[in-house]
SELOLO-409587 format. One record per residue (C-alpha): x, y, z. Coordinates in Angstrom, 3 decimals. Layout:
// residues N
         px         py         pz
          X          Y          Z
...
// end
This chain:
// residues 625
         px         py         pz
     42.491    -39.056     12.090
     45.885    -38.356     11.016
     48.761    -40.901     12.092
     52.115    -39.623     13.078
     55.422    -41.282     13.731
     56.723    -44.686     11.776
     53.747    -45.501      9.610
     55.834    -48.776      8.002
     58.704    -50.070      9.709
     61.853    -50.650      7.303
     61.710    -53.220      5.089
     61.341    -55.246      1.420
     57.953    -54.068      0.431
     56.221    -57.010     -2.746
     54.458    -55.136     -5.239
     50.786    -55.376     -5.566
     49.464    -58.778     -7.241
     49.615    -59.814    -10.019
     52.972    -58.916     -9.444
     53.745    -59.934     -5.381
     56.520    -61.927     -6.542
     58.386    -58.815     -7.410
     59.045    -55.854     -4.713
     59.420    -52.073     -5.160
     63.009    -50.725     -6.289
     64.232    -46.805     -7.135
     62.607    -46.498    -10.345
     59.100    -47.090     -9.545
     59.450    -43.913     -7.326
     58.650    -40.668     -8.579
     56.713    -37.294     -8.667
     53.420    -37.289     -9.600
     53.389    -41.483     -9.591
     51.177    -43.098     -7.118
     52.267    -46.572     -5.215
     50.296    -49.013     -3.210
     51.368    -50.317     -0.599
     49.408    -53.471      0.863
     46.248    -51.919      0.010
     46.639    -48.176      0.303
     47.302    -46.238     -2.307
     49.595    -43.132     -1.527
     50.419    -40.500     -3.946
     53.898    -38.709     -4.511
     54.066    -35.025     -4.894
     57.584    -33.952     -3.863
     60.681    -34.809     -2.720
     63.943    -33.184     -1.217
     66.772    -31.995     -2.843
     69.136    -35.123     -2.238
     66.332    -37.467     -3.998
     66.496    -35.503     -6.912
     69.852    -35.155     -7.374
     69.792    -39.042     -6.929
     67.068    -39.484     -9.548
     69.022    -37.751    -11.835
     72.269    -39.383    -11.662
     70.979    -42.750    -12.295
     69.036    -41.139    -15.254
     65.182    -40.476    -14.278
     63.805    -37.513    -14.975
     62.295    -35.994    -12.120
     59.516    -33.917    -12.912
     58.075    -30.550    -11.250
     56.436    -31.135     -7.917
     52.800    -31.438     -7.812
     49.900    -29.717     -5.292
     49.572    -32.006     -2.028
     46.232    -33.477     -2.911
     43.130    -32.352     -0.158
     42.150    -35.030      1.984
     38.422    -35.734      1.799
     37.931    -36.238      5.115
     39.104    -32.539      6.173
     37.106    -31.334      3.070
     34.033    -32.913      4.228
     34.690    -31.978      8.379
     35.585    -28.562      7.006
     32.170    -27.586      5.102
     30.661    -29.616      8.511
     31.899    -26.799     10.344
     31.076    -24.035      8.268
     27.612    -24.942      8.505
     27.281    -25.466     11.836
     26.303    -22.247     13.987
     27.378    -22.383     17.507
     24.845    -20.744     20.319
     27.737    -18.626     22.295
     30.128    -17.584     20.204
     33.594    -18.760     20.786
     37.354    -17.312     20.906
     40.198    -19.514     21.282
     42.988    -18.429     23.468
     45.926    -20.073     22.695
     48.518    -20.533     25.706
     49.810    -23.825     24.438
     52.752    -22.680     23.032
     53.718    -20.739     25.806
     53.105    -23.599     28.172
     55.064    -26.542     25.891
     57.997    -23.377     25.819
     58.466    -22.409     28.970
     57.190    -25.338     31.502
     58.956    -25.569     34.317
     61.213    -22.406     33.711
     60.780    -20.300     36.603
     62.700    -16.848     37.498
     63.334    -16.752     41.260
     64.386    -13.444     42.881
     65.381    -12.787     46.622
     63.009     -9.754     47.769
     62.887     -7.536     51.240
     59.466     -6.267     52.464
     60.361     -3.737     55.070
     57.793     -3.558     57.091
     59.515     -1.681     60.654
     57.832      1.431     60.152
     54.248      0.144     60.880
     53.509     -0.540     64.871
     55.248     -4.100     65.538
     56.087     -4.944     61.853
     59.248     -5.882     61.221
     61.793     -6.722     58.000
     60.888    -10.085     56.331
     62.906    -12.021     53.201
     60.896    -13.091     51.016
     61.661    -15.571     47.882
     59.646    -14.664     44.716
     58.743    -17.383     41.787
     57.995    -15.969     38.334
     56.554    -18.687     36.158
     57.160    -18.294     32.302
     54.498    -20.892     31.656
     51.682    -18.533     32.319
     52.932    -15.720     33.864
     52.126    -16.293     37.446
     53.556    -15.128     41.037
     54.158    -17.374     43.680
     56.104    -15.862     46.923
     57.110    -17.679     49.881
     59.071    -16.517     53.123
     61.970    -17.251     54.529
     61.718    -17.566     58.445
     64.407    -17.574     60.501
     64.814    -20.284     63.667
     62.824    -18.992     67.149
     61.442    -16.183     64.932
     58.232    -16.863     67.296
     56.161    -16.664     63.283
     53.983    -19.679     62.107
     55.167    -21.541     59.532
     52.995    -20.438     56.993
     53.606    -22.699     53.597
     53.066    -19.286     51.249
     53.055    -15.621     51.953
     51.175    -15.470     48.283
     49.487    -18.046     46.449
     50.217    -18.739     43.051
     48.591    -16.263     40.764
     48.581    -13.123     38.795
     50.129    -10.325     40.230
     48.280     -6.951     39.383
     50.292     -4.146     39.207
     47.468     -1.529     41.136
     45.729     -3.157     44.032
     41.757     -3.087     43.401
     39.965      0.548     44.136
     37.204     -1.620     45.423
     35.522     -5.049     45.985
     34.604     -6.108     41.915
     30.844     -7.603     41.434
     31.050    -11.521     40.168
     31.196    -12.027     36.986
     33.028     -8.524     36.809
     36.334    -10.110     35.938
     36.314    -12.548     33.332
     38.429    -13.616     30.399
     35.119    -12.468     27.547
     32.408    -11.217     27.765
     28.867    -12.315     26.384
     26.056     -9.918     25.119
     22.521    -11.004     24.984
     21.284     -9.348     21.951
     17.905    -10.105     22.322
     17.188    -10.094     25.893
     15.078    -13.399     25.937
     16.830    -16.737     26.695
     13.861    -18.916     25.856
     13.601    -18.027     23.021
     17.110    -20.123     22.061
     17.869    -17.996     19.026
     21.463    -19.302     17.408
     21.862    -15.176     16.619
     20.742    -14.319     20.431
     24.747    -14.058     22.009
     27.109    -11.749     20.503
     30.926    -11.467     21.680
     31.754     -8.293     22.968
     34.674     -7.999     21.009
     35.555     -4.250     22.165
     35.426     -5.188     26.224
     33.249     -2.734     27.035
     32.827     -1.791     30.928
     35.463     -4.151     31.511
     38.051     -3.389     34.511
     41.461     -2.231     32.715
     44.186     -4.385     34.849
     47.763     -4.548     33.874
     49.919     -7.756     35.711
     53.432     -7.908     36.519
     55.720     -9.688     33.715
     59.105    -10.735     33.144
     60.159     -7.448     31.600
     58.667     -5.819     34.966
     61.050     -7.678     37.147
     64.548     -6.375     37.562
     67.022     -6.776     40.660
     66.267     -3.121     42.425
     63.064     -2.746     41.363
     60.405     -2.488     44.191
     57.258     -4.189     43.214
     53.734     -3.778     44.550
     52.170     -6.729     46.451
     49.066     -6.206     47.439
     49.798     -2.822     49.108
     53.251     -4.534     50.614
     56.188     -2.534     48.559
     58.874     -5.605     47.914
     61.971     -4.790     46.856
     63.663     -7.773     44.295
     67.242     -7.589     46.028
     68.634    -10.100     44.285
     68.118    -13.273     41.706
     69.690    -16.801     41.096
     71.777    -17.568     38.209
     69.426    -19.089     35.861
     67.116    -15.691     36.179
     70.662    -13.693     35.568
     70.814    -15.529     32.117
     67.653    -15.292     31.152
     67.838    -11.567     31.228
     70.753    -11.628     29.590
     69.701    -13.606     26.136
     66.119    -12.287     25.912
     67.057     -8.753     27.202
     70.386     -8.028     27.261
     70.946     -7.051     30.503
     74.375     -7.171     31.969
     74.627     -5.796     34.758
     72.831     -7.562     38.232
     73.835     -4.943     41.101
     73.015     -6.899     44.286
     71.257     -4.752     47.177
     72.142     -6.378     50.798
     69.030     -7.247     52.653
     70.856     -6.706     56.737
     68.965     -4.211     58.555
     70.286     -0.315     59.173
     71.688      0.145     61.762
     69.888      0.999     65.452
     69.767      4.196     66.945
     71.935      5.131     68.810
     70.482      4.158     72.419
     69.328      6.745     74.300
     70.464      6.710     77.541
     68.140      6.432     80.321
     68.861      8.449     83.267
     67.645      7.599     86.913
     67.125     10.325     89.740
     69.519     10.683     92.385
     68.915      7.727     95.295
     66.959      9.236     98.238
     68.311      8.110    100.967
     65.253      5.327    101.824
     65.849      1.996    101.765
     68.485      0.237     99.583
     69.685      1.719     96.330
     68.025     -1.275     94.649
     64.515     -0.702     95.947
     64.972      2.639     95.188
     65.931      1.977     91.493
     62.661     -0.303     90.628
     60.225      2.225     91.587
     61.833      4.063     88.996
     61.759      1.765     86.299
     58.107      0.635     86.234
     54.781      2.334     87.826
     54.537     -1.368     89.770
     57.805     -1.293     91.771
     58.720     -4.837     92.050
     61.499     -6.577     94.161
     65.208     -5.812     93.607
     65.729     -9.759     91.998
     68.937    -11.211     93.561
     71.522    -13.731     91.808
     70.428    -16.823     91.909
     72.339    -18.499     90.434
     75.787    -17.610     92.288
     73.706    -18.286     95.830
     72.997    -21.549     94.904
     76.981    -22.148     93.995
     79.233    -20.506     96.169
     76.178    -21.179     99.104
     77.442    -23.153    102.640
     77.042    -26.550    102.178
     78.510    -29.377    104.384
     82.376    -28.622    105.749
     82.309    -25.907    102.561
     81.110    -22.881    103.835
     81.976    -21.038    101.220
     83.055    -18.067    103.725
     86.314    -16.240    104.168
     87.614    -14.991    107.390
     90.088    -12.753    108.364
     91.698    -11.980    111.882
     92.014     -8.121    111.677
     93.232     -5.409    114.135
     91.714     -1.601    114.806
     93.476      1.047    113.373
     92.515      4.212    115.405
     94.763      6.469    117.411
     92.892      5.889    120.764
     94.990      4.210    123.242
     92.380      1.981    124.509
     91.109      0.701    120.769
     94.739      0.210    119.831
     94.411     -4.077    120.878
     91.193     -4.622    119.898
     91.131     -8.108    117.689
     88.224     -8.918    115.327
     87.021    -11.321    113.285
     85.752    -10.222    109.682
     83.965    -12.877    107.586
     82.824    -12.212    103.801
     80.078    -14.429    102.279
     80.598    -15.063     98.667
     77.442    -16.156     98.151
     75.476    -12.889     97.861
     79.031    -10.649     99.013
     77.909     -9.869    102.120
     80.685     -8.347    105.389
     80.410     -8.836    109.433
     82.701     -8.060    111.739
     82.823     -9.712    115.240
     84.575     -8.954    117.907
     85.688    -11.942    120.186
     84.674    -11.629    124.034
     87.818    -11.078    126.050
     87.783    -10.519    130.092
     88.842     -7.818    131.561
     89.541     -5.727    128.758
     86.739     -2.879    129.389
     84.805     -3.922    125.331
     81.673     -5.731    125.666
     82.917     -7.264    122.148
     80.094     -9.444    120.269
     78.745     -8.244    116.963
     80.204     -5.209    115.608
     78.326     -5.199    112.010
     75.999     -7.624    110.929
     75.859     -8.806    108.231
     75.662     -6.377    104.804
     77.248     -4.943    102.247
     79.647     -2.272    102.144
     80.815      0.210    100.010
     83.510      1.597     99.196
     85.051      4.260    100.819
     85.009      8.189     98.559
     81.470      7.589     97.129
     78.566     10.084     97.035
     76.045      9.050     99.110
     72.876     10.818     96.871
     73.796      9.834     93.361
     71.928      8.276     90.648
     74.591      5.483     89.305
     75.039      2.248     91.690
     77.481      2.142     94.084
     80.950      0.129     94.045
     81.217     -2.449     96.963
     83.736     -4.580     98.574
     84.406     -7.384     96.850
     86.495    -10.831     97.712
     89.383    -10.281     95.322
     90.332     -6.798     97.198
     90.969     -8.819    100.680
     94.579    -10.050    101.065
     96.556    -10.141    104.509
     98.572     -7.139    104.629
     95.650     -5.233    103.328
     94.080     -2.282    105.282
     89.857     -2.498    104.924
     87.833      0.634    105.529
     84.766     -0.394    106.531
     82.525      2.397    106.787
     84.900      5.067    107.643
     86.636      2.031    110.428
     89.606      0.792    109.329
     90.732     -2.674    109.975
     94.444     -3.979    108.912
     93.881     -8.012    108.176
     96.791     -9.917    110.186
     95.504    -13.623    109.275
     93.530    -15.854    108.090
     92.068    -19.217    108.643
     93.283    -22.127    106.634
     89.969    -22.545    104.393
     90.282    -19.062    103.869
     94.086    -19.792    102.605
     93.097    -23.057    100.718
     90.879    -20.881     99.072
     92.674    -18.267     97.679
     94.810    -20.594     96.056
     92.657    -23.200     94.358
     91.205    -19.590     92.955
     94.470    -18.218     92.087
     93.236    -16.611     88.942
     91.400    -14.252     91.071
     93.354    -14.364     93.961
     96.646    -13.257     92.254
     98.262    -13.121     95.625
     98.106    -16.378     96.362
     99.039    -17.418     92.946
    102.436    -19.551     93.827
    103.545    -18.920     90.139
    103.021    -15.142     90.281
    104.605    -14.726     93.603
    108.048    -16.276     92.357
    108.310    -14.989     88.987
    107.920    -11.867     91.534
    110.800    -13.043     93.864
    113.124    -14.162     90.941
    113.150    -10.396     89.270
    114.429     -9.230     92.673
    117.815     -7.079     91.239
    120.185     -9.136     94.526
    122.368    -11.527     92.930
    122.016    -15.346     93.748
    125.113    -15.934     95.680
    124.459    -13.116     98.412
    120.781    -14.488     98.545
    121.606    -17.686     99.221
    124.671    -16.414    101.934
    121.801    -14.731    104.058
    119.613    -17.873    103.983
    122.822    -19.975    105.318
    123.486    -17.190    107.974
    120.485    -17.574    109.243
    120.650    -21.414    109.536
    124.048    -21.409    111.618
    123.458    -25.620    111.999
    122.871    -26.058    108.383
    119.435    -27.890    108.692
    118.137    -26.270    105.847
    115.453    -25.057    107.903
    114.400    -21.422    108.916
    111.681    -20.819    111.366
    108.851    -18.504    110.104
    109.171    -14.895    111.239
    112.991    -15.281    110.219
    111.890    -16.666    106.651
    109.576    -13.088    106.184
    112.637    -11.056    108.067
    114.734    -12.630    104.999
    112.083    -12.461    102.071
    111.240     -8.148    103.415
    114.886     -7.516    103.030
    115.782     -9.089     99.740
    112.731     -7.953     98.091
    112.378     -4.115     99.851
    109.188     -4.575    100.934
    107.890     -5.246     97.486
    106.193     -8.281     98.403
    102.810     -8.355    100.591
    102.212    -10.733    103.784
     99.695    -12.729    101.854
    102.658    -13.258     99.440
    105.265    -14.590    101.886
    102.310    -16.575    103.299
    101.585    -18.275     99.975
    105.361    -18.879     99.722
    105.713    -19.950    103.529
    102.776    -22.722    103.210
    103.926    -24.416     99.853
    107.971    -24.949    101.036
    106.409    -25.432    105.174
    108.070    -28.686    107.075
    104.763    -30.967    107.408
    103.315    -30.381    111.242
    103.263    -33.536    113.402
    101.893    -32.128    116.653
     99.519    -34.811    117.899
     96.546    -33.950    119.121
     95.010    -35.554    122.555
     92.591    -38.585    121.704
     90.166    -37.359    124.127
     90.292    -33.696    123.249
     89.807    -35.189    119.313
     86.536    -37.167    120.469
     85.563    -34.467    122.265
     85.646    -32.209    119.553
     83.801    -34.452    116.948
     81.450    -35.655    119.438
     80.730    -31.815    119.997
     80.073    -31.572    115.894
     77.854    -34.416    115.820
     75.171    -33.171    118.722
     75.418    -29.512    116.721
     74.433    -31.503    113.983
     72.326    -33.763    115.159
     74.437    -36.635    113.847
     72.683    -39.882    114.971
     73.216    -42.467    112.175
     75.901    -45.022    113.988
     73.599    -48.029    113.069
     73.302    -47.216    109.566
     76.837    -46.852    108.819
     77.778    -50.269    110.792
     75.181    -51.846    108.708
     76.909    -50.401    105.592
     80.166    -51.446    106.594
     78.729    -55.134    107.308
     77.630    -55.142    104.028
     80.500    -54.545    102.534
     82.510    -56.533    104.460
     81.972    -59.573    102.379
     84.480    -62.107    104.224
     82.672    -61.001    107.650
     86.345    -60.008    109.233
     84.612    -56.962    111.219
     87.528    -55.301    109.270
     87.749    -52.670    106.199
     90.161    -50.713    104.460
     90.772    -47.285    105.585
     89.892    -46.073    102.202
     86.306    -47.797    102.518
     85.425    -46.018    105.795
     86.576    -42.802    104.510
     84.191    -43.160    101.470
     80.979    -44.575    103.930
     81.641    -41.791    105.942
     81.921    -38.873    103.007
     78.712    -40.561    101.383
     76.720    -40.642    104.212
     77.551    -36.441    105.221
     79.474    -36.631    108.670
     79.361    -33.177    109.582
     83.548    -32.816    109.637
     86.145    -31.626    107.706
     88.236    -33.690    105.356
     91.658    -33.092    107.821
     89.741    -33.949    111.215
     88.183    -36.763    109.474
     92.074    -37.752    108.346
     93.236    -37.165    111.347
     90.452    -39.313    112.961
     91.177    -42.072    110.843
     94.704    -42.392    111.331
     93.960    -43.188    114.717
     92.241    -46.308    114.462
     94.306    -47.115    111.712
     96.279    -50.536    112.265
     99.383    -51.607    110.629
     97.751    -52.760    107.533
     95.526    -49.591    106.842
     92.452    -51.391    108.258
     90.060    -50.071    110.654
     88.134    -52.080    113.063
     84.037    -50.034    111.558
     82.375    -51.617    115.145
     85.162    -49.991    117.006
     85.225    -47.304    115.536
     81.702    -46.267    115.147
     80.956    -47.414    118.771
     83.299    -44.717    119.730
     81.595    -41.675    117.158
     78.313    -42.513    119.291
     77.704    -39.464    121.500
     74.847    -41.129    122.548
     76.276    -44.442    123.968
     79.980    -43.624    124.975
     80.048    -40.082    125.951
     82.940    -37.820    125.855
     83.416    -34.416    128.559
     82.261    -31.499    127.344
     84.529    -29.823    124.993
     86.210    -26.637    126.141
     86.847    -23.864    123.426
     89.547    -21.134    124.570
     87.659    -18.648    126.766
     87.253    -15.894    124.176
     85.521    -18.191    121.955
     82.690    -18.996    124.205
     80.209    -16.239    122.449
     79.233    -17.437    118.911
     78.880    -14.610    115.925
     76.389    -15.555    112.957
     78.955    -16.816    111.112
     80.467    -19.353    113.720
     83.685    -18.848    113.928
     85.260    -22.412    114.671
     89.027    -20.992    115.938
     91.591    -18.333    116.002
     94.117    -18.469    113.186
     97.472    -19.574    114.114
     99.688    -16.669    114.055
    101.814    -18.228    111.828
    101.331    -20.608    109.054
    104.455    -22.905    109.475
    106.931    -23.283    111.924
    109.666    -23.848    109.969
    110.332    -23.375    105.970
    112.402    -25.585    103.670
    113.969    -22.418    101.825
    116.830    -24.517    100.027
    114.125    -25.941     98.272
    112.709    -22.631     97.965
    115.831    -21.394     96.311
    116.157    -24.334     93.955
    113.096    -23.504     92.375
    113.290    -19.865     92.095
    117.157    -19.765     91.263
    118.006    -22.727     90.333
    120.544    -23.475     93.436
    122.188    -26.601     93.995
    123.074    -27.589     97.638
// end
């Protein structure tokens, strides 16, 4: 066995006895002299060039250097070996080099198999591993997230990579590293000369594996039958190839996809005339025809729900040169929900129209479209309806006069889509009118002869058509007319009020008084039979009272005391229908026939009585009083 490493530590070494008193100095070290050293005796043959040169200088002569003297133990293993004659013959392969050199030195390169011409295959980056230890192939693949592919940990294990894929399926024992020949035929007979070596491979498989000098960034590589293209490499594969090869140059090839086709476009036949165009276009898209599929998603928002019904109304008149159409008033609602039209007209005495439904509900195109085409029609939508406006509605055209005051309210918490009623819009409008401020302001005093800085509607829009030329809509001096409006303080009759709720409530089939006395008992913690207004309004919007946030105001205020506090017994006792009774309410006579949408009221004809135009002017101008 042969030690390596320190074989004596450092240190003051006694010469062997008789002389141990004494210990080894320069001069008993020399070629060719022989030393012992507690016990074993080691020989000196040579030395380097600094000991000589040492040697001499202190005047030793250093002689020639002698043959390293054979160890008897490798003599005698040696001639061991020579004698013995193994059965199989045996050929050393030596890899270790190769393994202690390159361990854990691996070339990675980015690859591409494109795979999109074959029926669902698709482009997939791959990652390739080229280990220098034993010149094996490893690949693995890069999935993208929701790529709807397993995981899989390797798209090749690590191994060999042949260059040709196999012609067929090899035999075992087909592929090995040597082969063995049986020169005798008999294996019982245990000869030592029975196994030869086949040291010229015959009928082996000729297979030539990928290597290092194989791989190069643009070179398209054979996996299997899968043609990978090495797009690109990391930087310790980049210097690699650049000390043991030379190469310089690592052109990088961009792995995105082509791009499409250009889509064909896919043309439909003209619509037939049967059924809606929808129906008609899914029988032309599949050989099932399958229901037109509706939105959703905007029912379920812009949907009635409690006092928001989510419905805008108009009060329009005919347009028609017929003397006897000339008056006729109707009532056109528009559903945002799924953008659906009716038109109703209200039932008036005497006038020689039956009046009821004029359309029902549906939607309408717009006027100058081919009837029997193949694209979609264009219909009405809630953005083109604006007082002022004229609305053909199927070759009937109706000019909008009004609107009710959710319809109003609206338009302007929408004002990005409702630019009409966008107060912003509407004065930046007003302000780039060419009259100067001084006259403007002179026609608004004329017409307020008593200076109360107050104009009554129709001469407000009288004022704004003449300044402006016309330039400005009705829905526009509305919009204007309703923000600077002096606050109305008609008061209604208490009985007509209860009336009207109590008439809400049996529509509704509102019974829950002696929940919401219960509610208000609970909360009314020092038992005063009192709460603040604030409370009740809250009990009575949590628990869904079919009425609108102003009649519920409006209801409030009267059983309001002077310290905003409602008597809840009171005041329920007098919602009951059921216990205290109101008369019947009476809706104006032209109201008494319901449409589908339920119209609730005429608009007023105008939206405020009177307008606070100095303030008006102050904003738009800048006017002081």
């Amino acid at each position: 066995m042969k030690y390596k490493g320190i074989y004596i530590r450092r240190h003051r070494i006694s010469l062997p006895p008789p002389d141990e008193d004494q210990f080894y100095n320069v001069h008993y070290f020399n070629i060719g002299e022989e030393v012992v050293f507690y016990g074993r005796k080691f020989k000196i043959f040579d030395c380097d060039p600094f000991t000589k040169n040492f040697l001499r200088k202190i005047g030793v002569k250093v002689g020639p250097p002698k043959q390293c003297p054979e160890d008897p133990y490798m003599k005698m293993r040696k001639e061991v070996l020579e004698a013995v004659e193994p059965l199989r013959p045996y050929l050393a392969v030596d890899t270790l080099k190769q393994f202690l050199e390159y361990d854990g030195k691996v070339l990675r390169f980015f690859c591409l198999w494109d795979d999109s011409a074959s029926l669902f295959g698709d482009r997939r980056e791959l990652v390739l591993h080229y280990f220098l230890a034993d010149d094996t192939i490893e690949i693995k693949e890069l999935l993208p997230h929701n790529s709807g592919r397993d995981a899989m940990s390797l798209f090749l294990r690590r191994s060999k990579l042949p260059k040709y894929g196999p012609a067929g399926i090899y035999q075992p024992g087909q592929l090995v590293e040597r082969a063995i020949l049986n020169v005798y035929g008999d294996a019982k007979e245990q000869r030592p000369d029975a196994y030869l070596f086949d040291k010229y491979h015959l009928g082996k498989p000729e297979e030539h594996f990928y290597k290092d000098s194989d791989l190069a960034v643009g070179t398209t590589i054979n996996v299997w039958g899968r043609k990978v293209l090495l797009c690109d490499c990391d930087n310790y594969t980049k210097c690699y190839y650049k000390t043991k090869y030379g190469v310089e140059n690592f052109p990088s090839i961009p792995c995105d996809p082509p791009a499409p086709p250009p889509k064909i476009e896919r043309k439909f036949p003209p619509y037939n005339g049967f059924g809606s165009e929808e129906d008609s276009l899914r029988s032309c898209i599949g050989l099932r025809p399958t229901p037109h599929r509706k939105n959703f998603k905007k029912f379920m928002e812009d949907d009635s729900y409690g006092p928001i019904s989510n419905i805008l109304r108009f009060f329009a008149k005919f347009i028609t040169h017929k003397c006897a159409d000339m008056d006729r008033m109707f009532v056109i609602s528009f559903f945002l929900s799924d953008d659906t039209l009716s038109v109703f007209e209200p039932i008036e005495r005497n006038s020689g129209n039956a009046g009821g439904l004029f359309l029902k509900r549906s939607r309408v195109r717009k006027p100058g479209q081919e009837l029997f085409k193949s694209e979609p029609s264009e219909y009405i939508k809630p953005e083109e309806l604006y007082i002022g406006t004229t609305l053909n509605v199927n070759g009937y055209l109706f000019r909008l006069l009004n609107a009710d005051d959710y319809t109003l309210n609206y338009m302007e918490s929408h004002s990005e889509k409702y630019p009409f009623s966008n107060l912003e819009l509407v004065l930046k409008k007003l302000k780039e009118v060419g009259m100067k401020t001084k006259d403007i302001k002179q026609v608004f005093s004329a017409a307020d002869p008593k200076h109360t800085k107050l104009v009554d509607f129709n001469t407000f829009r009288d004022i704004l058509i003449d300044i402006t030329a016309g330039t400005l809509v009705d829905q526009e001096i509305i919009t204007i007319a309703r923000h600077y409006r002096l606050p109305c303080t008609d008061d209604i009759d208490m009985t007509t009020l209860m009336s009207q709720i109590h008439e809400k409530f049996k529509k509704s089939m509102f019974e829950n008084f002696d929940r919401l006395v219960s509610t208000c008992l609970y909360e009314d913690r020092e038992k005063k039979h009192v709460l603040p207004t604030q409370d009740i309004k809250r009990i009575c919007k949590s628990s869904r009272l079919p009425l609108s946030d102003e009649l519920l105001v409006e209801l409030l205020s009267r059983f309001e005391d002077k310290e905003k506090q409602i008597n809840y017994e009171a005041f329920f006792s007098a919602l009951n229908w059921r216990k205290n009774p109101m008369p019947e309410y009476a809706s104006p006579s032209y109201l008494k026939e319901k449409c589908e949408d339920i119209w609730l009221g005429m608009p007023s004809p105008i939206p405020a009585k009177y307008i606070r135009y100095l303030a008006m002017l102050e904003d738009v101008y800048g006017l002081e009083e």
